[in-house]
C-alpha positions in Angstrom: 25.7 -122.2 147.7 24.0 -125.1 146.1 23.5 -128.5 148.6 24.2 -131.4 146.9 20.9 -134.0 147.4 21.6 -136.2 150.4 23.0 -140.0 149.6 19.9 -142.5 150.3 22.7 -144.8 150.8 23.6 -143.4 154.2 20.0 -144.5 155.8 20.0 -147.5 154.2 23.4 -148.5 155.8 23.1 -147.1 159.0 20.1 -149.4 159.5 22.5 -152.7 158.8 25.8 -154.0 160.2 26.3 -155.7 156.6 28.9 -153.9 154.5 26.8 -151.8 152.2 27.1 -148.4 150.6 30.8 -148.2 150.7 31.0 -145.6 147.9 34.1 -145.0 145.8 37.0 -142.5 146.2 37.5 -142.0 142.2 38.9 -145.3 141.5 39.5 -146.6 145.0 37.6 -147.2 147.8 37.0 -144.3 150.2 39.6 -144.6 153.6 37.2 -144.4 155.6 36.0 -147.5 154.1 39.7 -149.1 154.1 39.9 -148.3 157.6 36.6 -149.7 158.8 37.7 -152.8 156.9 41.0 -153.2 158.8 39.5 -152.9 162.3 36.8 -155.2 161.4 38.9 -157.8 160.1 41.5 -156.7 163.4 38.9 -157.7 165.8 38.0 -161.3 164.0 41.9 -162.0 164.3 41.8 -161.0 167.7 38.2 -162.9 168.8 39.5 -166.2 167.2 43.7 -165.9 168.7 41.8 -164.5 172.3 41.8 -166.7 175.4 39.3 -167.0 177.4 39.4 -165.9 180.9 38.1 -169.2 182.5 38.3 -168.1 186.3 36.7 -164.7 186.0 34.1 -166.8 183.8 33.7 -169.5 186.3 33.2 -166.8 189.0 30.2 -165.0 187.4 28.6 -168.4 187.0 29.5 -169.7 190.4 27.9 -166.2 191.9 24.9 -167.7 190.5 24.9 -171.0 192.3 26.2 -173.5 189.8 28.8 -175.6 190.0 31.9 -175.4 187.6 33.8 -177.8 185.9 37.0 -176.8 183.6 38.4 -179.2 181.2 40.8 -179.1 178.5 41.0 -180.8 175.0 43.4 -183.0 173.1 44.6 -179.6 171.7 46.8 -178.2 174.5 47.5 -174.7 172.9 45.9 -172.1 170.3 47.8 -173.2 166.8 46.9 -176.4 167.5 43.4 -176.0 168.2 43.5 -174.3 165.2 45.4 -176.7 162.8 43.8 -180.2 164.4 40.0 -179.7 165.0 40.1 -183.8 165.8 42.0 -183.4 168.8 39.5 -180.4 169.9 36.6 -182.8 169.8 37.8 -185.3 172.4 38.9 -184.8 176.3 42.6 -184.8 177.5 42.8 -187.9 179.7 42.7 -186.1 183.2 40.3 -183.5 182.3 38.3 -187.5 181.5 39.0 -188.6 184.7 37.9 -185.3 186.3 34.4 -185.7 184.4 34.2 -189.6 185.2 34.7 -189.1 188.8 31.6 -186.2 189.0 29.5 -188.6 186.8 29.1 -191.5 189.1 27.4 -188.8 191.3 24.0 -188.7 190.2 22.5 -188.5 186.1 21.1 -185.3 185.4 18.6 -183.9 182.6 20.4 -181.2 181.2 24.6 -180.8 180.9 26.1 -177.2 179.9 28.9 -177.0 178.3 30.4 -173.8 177.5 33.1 -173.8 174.8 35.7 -170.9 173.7 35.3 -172.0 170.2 36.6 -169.6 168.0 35.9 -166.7 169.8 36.4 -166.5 173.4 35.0 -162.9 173.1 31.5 -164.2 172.5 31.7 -166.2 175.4 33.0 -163.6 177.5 29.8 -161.4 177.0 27.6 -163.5 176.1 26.9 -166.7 178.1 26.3 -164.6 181.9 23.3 -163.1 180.7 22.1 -166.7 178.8 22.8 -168.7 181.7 21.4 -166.3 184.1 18.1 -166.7 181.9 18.1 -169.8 181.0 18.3 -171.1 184.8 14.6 -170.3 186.1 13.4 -171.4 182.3 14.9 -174.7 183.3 13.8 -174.9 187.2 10.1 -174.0 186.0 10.6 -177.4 183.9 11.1 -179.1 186.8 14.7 -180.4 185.1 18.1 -180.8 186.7 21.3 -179.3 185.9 24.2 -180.6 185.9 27.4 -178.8 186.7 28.7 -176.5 184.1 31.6 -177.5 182.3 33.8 -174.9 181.0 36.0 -176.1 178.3 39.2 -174.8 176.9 40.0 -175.5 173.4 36.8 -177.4 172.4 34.8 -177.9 169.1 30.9 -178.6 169.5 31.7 -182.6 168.9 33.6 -182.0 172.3 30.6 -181.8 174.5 29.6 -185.3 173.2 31.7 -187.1 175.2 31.3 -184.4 177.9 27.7 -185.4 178.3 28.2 -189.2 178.1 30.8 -188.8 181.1 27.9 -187.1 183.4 25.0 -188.8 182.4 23.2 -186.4 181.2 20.3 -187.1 178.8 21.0 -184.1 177.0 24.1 -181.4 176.4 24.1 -178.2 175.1 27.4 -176.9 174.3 27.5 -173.0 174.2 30.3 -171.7 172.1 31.8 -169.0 170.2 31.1 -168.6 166.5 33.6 -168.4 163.5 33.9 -164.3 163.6 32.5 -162.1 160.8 33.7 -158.7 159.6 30.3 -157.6 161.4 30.3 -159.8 164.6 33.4 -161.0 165.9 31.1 -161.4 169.6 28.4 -164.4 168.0 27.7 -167.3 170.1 25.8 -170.4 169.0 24.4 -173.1 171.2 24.0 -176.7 170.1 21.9 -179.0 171.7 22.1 -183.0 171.7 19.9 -185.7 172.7 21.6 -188.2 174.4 25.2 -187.5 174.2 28.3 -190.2 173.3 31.2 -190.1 171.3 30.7 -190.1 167.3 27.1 -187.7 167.2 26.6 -186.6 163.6 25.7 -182.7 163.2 22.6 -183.7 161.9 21.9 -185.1 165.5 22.3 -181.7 166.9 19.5 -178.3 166.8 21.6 -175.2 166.6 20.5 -171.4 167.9 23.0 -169.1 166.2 23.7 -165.3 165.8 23.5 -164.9 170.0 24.8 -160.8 170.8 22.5 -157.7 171.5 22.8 -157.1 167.7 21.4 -160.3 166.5 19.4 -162.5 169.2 19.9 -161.3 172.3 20.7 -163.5 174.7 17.2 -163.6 176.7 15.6 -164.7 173.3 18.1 -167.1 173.1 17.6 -168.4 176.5 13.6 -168.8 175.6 14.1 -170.7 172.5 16.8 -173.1 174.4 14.6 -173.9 177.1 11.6 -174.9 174.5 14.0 -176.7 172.4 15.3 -178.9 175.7 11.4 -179.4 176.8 10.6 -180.9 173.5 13.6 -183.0 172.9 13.4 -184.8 176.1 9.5 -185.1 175.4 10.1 -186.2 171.3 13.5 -188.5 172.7 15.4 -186.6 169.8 17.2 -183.6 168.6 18.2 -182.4 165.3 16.7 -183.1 161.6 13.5 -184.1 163.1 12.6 -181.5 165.6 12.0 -178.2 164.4 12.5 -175.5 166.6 8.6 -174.0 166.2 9.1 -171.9 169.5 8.2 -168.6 168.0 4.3 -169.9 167.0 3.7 -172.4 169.3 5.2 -171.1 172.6 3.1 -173.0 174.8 2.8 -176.1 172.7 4.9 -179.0 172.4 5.4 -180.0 168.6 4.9 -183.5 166.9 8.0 -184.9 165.8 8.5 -184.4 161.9 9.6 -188.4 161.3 12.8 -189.2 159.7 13.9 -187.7 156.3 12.3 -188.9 153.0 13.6 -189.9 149.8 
């Protein structure tokens, strides 16, 4: 019995999560295909529609002596979240209070804010390990921590005003990424130098593609903790600080200047 030559195709995309070498079923795509399609796109429905579990969360995180926080934004339920991003980026008026009243405590260096964001999933199995990583990173800086906010139907614009309540020189807001058909579990941190209410995106440095798949979490935690050592040295974050933390590890970098032209 003749063996037909093995498909290169099936090397190739075991080596990738990216949909490649679907093949064809005579004119159709194969159903294995169709089917791997339909879960895929099954668990980015699911990621973005999940809530997330803030008290099993919040005990993980208190387990590692932190102090926790939840708030809630202008967007008091899932569609809305979903249909008014501008009422996701500001604070409901007692979940304001609640930060106000923790604020007049004591300024800190660093704020955390962790977001559900469009996928609570990624925030479920992602942030314990960050945080738990992140903490000595921080501590061998010699910078305080504030307490960590966990915030319930937040965009990143959210954590502005979060920071500017506590007095925090800078915020990063840990949240869950827009899903993919290959990662419904990303989460992406965004860091801001001095924090208030109306922060452009181009004021912000961004870590992205956080899950075991992509960068794992401890990596993550590394290049955070260089970032925040830099932006509090440069009094900046965004366009001009470049996040050179793979090459120059034990270096601080020189600020870039402003854009030109």
């Amino acid at each position: 019995m003749t063996q037909l030559p093995r498909d290169p195709w099936h090397r190739l995309g075991a080596s990738t999560p990216a949909r490649i070498a679907i093949g064809r079923a005579g004119n159709s795509t194969p159903t294995r295909e169709v089917l791997s399609f339909a879960l895929a796109h099954a668990q980015a429905r699911d990621a973005v529609h999940a809530k997330l579990d803030r008290p099993e969360l919040g005990g993980k995180l208190s387990a590692m002596g932190l102090t926790i926080i939840e708030v809630e934004s202008r967007a008091r339920d899932r569609a809305t979240y979903l249909r008014r991003p501008d009422l996701a980026r500001r604070l409901h008026a007692t979940s304001r209070q609640r930060l106000l009243d923790h604020g007049k405590d004591a300024a800190r260096d660093v704020a955390i804010m962790i977001a559900d964001g469009l996928s609570a999933t990624a925030v479920a199995r992602q942030v314990p390990p960050l945080v738990e990583a992140l903490l000595p990173l921080l501590r061998q800086l010699g910078l305080s921590v504030g307490p960590i906010v966990i915030a319930e139907g937040a965009r990143v614009a959210l954590g502005d005003e979060v920071g500017e309540l506590l007095a925090a020189r800078l915020i990063a807001v840990l949240i869950g990424e827009r899903p993919g058909l290959s990662s419904a579990d990303s989460l992406s941190i965004y860091l801001t130098y001095a924090p208030q209410v109306g922060r452009t995106d181009a004021e912000r440095n961004c870590i992205s593609n956080i899950r075991p798949s992509g960068l794992p979490p401890a990596s993550a935690a590394t290049n955070l903790a260089w970032l925040i050592d830099a932006a509090l040295t440069m009094k900046t974050t965004g366009v001009t600080l470049k996040d050179r933390s793979d090459v120059l590890e034990q270096h601080r970098p020189t600020p870039l200047g402003p854009p030109q032209g």
